[in-house]
Backbone as a printed PyTorch tensor [residue, N CA C, xyz], in Angstrom:
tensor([[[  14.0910, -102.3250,   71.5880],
         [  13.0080, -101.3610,   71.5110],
         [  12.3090, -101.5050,   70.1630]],

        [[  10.7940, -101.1630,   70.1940],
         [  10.2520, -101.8540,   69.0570],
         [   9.7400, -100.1720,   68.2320]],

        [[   9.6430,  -99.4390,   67.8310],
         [   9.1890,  -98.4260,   66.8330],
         [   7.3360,  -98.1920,   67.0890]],

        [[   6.5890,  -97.5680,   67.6410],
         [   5.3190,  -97.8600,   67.4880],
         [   4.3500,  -96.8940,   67.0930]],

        [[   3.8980,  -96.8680,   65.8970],
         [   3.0210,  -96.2940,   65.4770],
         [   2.0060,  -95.4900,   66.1230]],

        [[   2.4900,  -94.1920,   66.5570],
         [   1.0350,  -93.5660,   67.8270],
         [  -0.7280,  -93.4960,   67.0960]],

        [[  -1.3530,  -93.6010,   68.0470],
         [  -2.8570,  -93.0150,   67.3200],
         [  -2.9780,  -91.5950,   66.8840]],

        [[  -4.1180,  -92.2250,   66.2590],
         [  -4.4710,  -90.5190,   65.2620],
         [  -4.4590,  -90.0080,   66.4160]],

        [[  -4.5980,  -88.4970,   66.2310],
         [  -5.1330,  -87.6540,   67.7180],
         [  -6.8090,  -87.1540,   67.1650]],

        [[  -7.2630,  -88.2010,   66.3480],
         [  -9.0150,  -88.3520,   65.7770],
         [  -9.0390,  -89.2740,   65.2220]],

        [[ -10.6300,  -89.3340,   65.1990],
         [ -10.7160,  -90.4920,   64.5140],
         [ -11.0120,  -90.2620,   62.7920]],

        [[ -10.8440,  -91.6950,   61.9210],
         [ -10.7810,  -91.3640,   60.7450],
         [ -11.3540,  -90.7360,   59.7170]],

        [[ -12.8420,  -90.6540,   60.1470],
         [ -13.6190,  -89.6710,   59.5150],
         [ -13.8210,  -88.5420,   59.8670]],

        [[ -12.5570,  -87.6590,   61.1340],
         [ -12.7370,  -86.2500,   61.7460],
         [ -12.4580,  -85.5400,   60.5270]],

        [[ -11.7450,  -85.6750,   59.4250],
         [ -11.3080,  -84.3090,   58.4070],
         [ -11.9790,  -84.3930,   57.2820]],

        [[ -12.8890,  -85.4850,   57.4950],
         [ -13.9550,  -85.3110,   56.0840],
         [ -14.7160,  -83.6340,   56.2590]],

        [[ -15.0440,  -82.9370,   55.1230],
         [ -14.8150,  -83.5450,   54.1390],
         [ -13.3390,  -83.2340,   53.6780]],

        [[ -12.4540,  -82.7010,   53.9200],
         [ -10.7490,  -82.9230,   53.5870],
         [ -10.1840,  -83.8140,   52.9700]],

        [[ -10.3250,  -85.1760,   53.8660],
         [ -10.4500,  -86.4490,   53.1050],
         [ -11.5180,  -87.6060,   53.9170]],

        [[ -11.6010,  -88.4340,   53.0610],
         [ -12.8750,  -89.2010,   53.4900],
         [ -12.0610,  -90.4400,   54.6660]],

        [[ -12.9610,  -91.2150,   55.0590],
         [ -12.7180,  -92.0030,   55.9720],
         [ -11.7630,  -93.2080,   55.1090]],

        [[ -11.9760,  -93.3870,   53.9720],
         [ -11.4010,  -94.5010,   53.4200],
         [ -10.0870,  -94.0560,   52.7500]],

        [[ -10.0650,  -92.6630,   52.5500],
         [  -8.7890,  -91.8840,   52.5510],
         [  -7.6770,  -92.1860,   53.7290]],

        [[  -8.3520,  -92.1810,   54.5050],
         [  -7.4600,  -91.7600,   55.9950],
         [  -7.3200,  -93.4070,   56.4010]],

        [[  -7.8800,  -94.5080,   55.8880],
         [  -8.0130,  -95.6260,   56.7720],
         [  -6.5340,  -96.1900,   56.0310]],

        [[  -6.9840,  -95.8820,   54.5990],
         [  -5.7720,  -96.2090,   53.0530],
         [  -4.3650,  -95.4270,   53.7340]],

        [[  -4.4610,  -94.4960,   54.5890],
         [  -3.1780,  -93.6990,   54.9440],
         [  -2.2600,  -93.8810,   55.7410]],

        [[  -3.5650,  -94.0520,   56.6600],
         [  -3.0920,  -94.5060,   57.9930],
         [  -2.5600,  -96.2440,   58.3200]],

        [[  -3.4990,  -96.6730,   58.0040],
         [  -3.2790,  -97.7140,   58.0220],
         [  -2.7460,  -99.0040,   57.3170]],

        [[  -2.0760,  -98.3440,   56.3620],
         [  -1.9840,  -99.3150,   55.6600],
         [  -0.4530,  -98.3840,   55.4230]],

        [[  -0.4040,  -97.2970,   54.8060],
         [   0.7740,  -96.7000,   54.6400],
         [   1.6710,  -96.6230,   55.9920]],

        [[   1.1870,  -95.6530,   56.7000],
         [   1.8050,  -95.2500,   57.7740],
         [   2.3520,  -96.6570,   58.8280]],

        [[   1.4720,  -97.4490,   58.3890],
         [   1.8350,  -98.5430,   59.2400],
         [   2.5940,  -99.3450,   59.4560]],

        [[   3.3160,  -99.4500,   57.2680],
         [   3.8490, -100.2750,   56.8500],
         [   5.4250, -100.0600,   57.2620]],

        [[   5.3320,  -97.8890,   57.1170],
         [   6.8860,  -97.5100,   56.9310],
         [   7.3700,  -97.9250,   59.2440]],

        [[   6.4270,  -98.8110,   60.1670],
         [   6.6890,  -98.5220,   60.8070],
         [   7.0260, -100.1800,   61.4120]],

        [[   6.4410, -100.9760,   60.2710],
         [   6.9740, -102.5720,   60.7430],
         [   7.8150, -102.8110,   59.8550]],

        [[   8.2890, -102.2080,   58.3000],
         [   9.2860, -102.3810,   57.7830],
         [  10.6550, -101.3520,   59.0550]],

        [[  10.5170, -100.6570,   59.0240],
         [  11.7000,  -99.7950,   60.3470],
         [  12.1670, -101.0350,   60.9220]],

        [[  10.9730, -101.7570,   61.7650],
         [  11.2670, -102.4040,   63.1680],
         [  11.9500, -104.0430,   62.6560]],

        [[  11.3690, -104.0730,   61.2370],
         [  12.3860, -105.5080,   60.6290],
         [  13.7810, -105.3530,   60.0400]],

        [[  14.0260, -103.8180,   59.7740],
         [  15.4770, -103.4310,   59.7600],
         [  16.0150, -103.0190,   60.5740]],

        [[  15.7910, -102.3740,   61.4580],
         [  16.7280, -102.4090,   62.9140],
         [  16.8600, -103.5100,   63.7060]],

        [[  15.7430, -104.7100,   63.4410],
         [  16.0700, -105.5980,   64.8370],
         [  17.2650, -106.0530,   65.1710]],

        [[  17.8880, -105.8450,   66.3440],
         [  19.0990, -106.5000,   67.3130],
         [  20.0160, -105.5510,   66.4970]],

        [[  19.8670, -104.1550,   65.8850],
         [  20.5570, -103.2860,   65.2810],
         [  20.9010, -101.9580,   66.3570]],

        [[  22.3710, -101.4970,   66.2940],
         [  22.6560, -100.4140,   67.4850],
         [  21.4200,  -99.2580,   67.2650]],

        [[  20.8200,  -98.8310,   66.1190],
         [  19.0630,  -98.0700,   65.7590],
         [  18.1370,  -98.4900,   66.4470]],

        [[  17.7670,  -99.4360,   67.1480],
         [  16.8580,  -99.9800,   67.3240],
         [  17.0200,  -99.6180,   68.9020]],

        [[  17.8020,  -99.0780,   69.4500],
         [  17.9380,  -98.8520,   70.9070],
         [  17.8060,  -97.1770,   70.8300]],

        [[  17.8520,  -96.1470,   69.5030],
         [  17.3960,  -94.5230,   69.5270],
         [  16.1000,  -94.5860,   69.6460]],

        [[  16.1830,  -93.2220,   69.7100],
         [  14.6350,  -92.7610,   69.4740],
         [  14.6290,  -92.2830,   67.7520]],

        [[  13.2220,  -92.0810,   67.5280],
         [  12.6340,  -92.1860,   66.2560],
         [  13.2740,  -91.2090,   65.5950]],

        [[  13.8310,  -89.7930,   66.6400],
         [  14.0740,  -88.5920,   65.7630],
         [  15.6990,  -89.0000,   65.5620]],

        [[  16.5580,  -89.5790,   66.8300],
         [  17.8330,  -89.5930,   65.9620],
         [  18.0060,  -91.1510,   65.2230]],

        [[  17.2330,  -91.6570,   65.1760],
         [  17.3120,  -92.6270,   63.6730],
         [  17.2450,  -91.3740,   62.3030]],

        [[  16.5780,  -91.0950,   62.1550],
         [  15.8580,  -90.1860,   60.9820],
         [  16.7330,  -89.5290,   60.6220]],

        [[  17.6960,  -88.8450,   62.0940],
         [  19.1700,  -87.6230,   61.2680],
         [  20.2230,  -88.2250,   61.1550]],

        [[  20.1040,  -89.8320,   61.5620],
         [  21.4010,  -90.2900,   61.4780],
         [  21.5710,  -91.5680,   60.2110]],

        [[  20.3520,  -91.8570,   60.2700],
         [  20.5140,  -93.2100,   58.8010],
         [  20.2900,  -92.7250,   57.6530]],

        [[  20.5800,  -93.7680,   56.8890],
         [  20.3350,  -93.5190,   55.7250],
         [  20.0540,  -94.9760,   54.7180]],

        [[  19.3140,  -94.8690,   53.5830],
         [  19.5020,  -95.8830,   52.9750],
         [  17.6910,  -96.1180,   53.2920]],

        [[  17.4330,  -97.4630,   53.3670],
         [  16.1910,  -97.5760,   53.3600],
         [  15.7600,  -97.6600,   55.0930]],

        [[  17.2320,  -97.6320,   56.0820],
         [  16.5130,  -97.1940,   57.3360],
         [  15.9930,  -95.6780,   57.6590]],

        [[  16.6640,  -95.0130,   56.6300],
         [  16.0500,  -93.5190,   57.1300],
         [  15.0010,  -93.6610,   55.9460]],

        [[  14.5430,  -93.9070,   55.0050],
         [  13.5000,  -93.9820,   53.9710],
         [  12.1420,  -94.5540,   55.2690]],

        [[  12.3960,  -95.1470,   55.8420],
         [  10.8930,  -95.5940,   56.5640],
         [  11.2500,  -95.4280,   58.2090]],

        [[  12.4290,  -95.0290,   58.5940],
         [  12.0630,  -94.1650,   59.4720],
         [  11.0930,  -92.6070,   59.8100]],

        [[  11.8070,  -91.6080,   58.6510],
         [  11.3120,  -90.9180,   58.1020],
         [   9.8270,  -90.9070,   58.1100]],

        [[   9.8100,  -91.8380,   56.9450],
         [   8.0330,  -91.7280,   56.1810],
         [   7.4930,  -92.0570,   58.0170]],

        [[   8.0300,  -92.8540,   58.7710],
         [   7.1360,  -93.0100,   60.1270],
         [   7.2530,  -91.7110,   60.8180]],

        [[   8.2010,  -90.9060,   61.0300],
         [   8.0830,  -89.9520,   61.3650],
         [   7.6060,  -88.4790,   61.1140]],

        [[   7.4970,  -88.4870,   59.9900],
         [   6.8420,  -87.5310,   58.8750],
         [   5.3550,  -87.5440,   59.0030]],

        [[   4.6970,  -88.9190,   58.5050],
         [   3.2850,  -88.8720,   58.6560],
         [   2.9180,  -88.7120,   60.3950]],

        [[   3.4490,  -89.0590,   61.3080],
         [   2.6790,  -88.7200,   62.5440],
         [   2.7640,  -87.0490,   63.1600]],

        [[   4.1000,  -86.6320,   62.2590],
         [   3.9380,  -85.2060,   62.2300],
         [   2.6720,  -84.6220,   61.6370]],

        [[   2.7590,  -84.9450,   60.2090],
         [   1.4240,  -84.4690,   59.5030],
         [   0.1490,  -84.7130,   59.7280]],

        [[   0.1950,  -85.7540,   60.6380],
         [  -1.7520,  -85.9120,   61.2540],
         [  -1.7460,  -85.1320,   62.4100]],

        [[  -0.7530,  -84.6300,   63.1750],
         [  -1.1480,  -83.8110,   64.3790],
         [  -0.5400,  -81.8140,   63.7410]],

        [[  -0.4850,  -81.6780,   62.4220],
         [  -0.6600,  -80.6740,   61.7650],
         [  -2.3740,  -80.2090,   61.6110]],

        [[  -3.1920,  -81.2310,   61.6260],
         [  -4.4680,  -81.3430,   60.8200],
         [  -5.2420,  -81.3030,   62.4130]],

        [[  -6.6840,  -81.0340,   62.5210],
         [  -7.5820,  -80.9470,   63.5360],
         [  -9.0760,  -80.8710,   62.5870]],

        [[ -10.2870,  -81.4610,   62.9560],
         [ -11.4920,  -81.0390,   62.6050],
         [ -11.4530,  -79.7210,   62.4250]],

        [[ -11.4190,  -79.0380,   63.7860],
         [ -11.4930,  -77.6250,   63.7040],
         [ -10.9210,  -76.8740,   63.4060]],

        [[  -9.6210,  -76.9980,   62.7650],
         [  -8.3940,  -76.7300,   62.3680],
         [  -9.4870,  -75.2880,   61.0860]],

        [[  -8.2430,  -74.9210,   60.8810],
         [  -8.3590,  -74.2860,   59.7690],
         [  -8.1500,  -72.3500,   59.7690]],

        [[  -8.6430,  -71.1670,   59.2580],
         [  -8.4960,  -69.9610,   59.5290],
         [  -7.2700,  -69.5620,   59.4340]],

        [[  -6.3640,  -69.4260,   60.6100],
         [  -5.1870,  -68.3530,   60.0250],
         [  -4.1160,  -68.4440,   61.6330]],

        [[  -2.7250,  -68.6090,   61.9710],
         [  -2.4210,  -68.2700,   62.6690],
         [  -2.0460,  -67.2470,   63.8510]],

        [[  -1.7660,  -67.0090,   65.2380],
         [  -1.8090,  -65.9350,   65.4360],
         [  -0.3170,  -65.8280,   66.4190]],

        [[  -0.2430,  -64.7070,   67.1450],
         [   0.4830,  -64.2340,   68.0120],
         [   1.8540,  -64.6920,   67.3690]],

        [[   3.0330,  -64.9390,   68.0790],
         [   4.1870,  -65.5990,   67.2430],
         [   4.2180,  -66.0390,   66.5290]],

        [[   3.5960,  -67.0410,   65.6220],
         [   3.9870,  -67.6440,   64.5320],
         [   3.4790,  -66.3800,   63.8200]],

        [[   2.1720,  -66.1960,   63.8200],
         [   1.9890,  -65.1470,   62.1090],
         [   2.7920,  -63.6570,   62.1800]],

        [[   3.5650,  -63.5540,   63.4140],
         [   4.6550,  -62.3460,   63.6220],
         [   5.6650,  -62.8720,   62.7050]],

        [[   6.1660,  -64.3020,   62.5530],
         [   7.1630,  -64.4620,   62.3640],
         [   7.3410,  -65.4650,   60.8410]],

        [[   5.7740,  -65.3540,   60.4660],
         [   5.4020,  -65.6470,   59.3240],
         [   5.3240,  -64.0460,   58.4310]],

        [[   4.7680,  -63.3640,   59.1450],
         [   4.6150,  -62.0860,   58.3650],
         [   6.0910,  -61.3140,   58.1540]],

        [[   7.0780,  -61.5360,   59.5040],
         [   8.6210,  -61.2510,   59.2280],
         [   9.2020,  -61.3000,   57.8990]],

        [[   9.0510,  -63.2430,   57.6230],
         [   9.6680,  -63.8270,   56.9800],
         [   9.1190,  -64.2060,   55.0200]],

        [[   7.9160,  -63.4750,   55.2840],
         [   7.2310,  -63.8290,   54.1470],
         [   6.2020,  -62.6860,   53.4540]],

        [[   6.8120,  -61.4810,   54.3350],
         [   5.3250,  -60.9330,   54.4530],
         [   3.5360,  -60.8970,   54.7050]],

        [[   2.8120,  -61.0250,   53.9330],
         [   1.2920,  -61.0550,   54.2470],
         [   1.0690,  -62.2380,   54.5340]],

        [[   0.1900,  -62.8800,   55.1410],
         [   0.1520,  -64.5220,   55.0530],
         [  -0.6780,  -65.0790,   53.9920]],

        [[  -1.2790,  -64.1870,   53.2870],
         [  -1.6990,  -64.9870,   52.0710],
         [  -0.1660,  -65.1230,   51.3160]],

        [[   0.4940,  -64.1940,   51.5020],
         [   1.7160,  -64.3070,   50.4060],
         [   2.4510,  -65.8870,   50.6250]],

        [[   2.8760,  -65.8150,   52.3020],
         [   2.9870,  -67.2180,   52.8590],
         [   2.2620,  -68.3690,   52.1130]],

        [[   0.6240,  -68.0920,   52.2820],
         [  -0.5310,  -69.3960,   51.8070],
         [   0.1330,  -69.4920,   50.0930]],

        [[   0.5940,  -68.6490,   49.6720],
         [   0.2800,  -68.8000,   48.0050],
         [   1.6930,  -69.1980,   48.1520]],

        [[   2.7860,  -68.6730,   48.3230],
         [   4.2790,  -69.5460,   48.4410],
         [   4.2450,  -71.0190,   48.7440]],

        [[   3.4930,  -71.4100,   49.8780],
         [   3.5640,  -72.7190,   50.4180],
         [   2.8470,  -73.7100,   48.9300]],

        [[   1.4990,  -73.2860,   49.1060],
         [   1.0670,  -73.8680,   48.1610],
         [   1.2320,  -74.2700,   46.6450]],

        [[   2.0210,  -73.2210,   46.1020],
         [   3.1740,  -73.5540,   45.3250],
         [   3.6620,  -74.5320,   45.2090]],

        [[   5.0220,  -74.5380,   46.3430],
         [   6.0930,  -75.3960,   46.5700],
         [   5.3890,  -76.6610,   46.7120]],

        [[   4.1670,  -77.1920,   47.1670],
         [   3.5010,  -78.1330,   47.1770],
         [   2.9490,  -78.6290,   45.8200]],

        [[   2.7710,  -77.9830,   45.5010],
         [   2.0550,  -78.2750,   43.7520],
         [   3.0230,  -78.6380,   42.6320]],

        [[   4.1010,  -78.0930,   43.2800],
         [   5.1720,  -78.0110,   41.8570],
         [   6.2260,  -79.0590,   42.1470]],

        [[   6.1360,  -79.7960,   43.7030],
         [   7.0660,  -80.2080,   43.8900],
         [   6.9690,  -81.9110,   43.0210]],

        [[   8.5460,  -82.0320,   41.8390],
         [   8.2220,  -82.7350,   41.1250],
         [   8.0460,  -84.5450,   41.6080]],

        [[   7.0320,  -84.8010,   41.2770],
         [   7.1160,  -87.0240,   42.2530],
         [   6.4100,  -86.7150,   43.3830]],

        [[   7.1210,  -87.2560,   44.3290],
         [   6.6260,  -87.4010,   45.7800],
         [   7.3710,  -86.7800,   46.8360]],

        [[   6.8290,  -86.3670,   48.0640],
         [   7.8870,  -85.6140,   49.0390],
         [   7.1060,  -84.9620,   49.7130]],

        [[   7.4240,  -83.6830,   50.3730],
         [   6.6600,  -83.0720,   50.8620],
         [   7.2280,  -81.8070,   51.3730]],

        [[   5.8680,  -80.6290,   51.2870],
         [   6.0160,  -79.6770,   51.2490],
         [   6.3130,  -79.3490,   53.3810]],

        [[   7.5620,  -78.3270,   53.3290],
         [   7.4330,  -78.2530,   54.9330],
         [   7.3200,  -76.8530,   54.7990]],

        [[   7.0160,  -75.9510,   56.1130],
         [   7.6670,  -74.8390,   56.8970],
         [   8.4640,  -75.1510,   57.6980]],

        [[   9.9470,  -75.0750,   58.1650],
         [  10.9620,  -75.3610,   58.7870],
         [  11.8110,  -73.6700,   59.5450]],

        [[  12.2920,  -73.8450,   60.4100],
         [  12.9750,  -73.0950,   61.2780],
         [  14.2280,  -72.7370,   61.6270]],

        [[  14.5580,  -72.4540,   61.2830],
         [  16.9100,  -72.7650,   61.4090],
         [  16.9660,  -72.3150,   62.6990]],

        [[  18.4070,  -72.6150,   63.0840],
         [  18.5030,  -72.3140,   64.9050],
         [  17.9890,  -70.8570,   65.1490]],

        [[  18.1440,  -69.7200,   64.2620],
         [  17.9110,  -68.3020,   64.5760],
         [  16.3090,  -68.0610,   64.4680]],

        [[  15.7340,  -69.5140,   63.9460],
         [  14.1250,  -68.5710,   64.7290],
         [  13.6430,  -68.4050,   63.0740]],

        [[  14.5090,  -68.1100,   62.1110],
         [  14.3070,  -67.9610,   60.4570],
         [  13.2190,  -68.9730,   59.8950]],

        [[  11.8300,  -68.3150,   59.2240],
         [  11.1780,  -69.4430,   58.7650],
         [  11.0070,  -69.9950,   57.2380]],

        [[  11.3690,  -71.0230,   56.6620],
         [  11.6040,  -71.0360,   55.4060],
         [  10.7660,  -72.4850,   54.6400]],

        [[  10.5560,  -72.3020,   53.9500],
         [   9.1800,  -73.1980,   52.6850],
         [  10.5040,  -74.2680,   52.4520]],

        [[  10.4620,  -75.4870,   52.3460],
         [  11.2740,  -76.8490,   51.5710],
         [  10.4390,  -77.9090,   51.4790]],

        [[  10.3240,  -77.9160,   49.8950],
         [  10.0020,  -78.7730,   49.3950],
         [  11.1670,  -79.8620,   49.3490]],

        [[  10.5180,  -80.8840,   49.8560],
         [  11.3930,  -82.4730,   50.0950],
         [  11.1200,  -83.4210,   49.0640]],

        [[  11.6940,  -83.9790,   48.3450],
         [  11.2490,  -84.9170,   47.6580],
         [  11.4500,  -86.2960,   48.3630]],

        [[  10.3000,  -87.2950,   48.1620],
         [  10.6250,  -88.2800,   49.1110],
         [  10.7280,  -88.3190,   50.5230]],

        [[  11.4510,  -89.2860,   51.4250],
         [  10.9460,  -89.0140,   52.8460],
         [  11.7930,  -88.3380,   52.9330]],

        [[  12.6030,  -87.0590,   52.6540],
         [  13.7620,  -85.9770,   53.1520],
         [  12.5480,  -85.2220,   54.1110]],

        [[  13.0330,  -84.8890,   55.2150],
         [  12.9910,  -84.3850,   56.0200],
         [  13.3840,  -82.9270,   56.4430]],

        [[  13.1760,  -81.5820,   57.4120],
         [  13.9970,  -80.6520,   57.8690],
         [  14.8340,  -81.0810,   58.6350]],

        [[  14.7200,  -82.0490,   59.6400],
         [  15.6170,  -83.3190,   60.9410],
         [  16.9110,  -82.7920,   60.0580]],

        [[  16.7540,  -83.6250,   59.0020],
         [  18.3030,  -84.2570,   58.1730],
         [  18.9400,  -82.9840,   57.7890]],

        [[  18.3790,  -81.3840,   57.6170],
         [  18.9260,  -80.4540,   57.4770],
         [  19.3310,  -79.5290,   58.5430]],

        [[  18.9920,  -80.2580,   59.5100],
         [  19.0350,  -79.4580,   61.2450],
         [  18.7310,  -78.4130,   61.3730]],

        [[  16.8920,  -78.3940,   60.6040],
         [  16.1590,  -77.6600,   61.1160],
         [  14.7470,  -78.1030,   61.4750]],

        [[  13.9010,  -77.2880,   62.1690],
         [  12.8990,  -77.5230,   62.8890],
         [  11.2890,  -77.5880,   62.0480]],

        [[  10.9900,  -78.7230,   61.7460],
         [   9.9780,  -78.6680,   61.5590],
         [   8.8070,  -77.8770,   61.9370]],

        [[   8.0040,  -77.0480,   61.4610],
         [   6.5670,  -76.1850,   61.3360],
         [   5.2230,  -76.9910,   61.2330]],

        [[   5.6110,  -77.5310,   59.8800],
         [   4.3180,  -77.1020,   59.6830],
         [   4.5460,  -78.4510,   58.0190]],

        [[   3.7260,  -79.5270,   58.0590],
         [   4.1160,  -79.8780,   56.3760],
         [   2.4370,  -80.3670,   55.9700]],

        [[   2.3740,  -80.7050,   54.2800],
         [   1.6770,  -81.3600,   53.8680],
         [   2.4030,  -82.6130,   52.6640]],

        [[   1.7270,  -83.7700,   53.4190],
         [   1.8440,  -84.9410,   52.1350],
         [   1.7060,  -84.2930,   51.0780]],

        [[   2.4880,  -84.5010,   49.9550],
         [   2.0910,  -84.7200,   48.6550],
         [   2.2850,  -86.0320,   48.1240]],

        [[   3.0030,  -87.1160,   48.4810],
         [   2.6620,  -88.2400,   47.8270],
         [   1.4470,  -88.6010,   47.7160]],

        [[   0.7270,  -89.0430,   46.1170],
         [  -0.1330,  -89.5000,   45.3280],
         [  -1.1410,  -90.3640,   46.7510]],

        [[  -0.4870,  -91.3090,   47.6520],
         [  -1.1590,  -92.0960,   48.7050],
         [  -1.7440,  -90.9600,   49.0380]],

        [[  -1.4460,  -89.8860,   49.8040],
         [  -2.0890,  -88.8840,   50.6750],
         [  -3.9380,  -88.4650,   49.9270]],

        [[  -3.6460,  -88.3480,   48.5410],
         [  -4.6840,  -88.0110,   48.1090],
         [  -5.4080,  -88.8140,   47.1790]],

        [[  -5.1220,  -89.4180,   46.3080],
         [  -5.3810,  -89.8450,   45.3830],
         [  -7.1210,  -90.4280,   45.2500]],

        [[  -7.1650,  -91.2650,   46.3540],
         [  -8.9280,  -91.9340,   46.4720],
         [  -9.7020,  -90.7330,   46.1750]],

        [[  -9.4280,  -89.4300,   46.9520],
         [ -10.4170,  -88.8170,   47.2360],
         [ -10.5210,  -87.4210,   45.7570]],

        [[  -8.6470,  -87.3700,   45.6740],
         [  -8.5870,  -86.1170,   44.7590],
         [  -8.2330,  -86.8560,   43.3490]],

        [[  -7.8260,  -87.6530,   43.1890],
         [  -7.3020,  -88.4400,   42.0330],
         [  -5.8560,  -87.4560,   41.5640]],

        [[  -5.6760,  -87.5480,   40.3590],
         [  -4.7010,  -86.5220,   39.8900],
         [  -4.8300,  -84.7960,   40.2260]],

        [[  -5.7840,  -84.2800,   40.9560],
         [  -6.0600,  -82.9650,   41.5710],
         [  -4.7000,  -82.5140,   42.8680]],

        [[  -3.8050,  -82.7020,   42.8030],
         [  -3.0930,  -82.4280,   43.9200],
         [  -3.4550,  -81.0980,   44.3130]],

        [[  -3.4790,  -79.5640,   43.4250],
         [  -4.0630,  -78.6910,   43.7790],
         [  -5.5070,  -78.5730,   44.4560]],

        [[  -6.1510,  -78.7840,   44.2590],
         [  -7.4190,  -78.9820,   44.8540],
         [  -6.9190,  -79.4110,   46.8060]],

        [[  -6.4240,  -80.8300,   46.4420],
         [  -5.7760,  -81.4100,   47.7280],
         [  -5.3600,  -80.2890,   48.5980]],

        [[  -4.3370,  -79.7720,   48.4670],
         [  -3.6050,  -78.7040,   48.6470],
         [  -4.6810,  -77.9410,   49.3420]],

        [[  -5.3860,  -76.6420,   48.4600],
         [  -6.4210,  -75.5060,   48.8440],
         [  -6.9380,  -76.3430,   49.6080]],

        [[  -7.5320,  -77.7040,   49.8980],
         [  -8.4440,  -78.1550,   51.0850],
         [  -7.7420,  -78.2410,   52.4250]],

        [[  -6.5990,  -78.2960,   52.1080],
         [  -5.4450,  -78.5520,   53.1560],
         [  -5.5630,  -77.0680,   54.6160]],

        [[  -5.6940,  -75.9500,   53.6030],
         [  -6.2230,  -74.7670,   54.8200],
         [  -7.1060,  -74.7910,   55.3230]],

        [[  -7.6830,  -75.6440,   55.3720],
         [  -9.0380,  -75.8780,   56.0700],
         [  -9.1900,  -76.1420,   57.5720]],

        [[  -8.1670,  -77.1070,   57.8180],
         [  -8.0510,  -78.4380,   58.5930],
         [  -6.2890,  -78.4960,   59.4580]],

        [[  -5.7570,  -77.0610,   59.0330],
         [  -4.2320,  -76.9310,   59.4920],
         [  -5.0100,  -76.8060,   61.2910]],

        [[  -3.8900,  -77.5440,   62.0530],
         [  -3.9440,  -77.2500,   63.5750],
         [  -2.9930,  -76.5150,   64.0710]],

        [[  -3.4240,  -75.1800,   63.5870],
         [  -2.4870,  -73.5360,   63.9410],
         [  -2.1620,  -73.9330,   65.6800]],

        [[  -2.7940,  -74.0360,   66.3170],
         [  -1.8010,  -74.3200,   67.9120],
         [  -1.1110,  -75.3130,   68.1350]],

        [[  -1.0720,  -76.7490,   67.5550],
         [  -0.2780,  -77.4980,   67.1050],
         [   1.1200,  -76.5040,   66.5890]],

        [[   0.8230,  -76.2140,   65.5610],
         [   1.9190,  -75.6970,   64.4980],
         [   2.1280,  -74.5840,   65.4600]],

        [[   1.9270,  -73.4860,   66.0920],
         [   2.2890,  -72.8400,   66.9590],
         [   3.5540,  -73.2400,   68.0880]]])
């Protein structure tokens, strides 16, 4: 079994202005692409290479879960994002955002935080524990919620690739543009 990189669910200039087309081409294609033919040259004729993408990710380690991961991570985070994306969640999630966090700006300003501060590279998630509990982890590197056996929400890149063309050293900026462009029924 070979690992395969799905399509955007848009095309590359849908989240401008968020990020630009040469942002997303630099991301997609060249990053996202790489962590998904390096995977498929370390598993070949490997007992990994016959899972699926999610139990590679909770079960390796080393540089097969490093670019399993990053492959599984970024195709999470482009179907987080929509053109039309953006505003505020509703019905269950912001019940269970407002539960767990109170107001959802309190949520927006927590998340965004943990994104800003988180030190290097990694990425900021919302994650889920079996009881439904929703909680902010900042990951450094390709760490994952998978590897903590909990449920991914909701994340944003912060590695420097994610932004850099468009924001340069601005990760905040990055960030605040990031509410713009969230795909709340996705993440729902």
């Amino acid at each position: 079994m070979t690992f395969k990189q799905p399509d955007l669910p848009y095309d590359l200039k849908a989240l401008h202005p968020f990020v630009s087309e040469e942002q997303m081409d630099y991301h997609y294609n060249k990053h996202h692409a790489a962590y998904f033919k390096n995977l498929n040259r370390l598993v070949e004729g490997k007992p990994e290479s016959k899972l699926s993408l999610d139990e590679v990710v909770k079960n390796a380690s080393g540089g097969v879960f490093n670019n399993a991961a990053q492959a599984w991570n970024h195709t999470f985070f482009w179907d987080c994002m929509h053109p039309s994306g953006g505003g505020k969640p509703q019905g269950d999630l912001m019940s269970a955002i407002e539960r767990d966090f109170g107001k959802f700006e309190e949520f927006k300003e927590k998340f965004s935080n943990a994104a800003a501060t988180l030190f290097g590279s990694g990425w900021a998630w919302l994650a889920a524990d079996a009881k439904g509990k929703l909680e902010i982890m900042p990951l450094s590197n390709a760490d994952t919620p998978l590897k903590h056996g909990k449920t991914p929400i909701l994340t944003l890149d912060v590695w420097e690739h994610a932004y850099y063309i468009d924001y340069r050293n601005k990760r905040p900026d990055f960030i605040e543009q990031f509410w713009d462009v969230i795909h709340w029924n996705f993440v729902d």
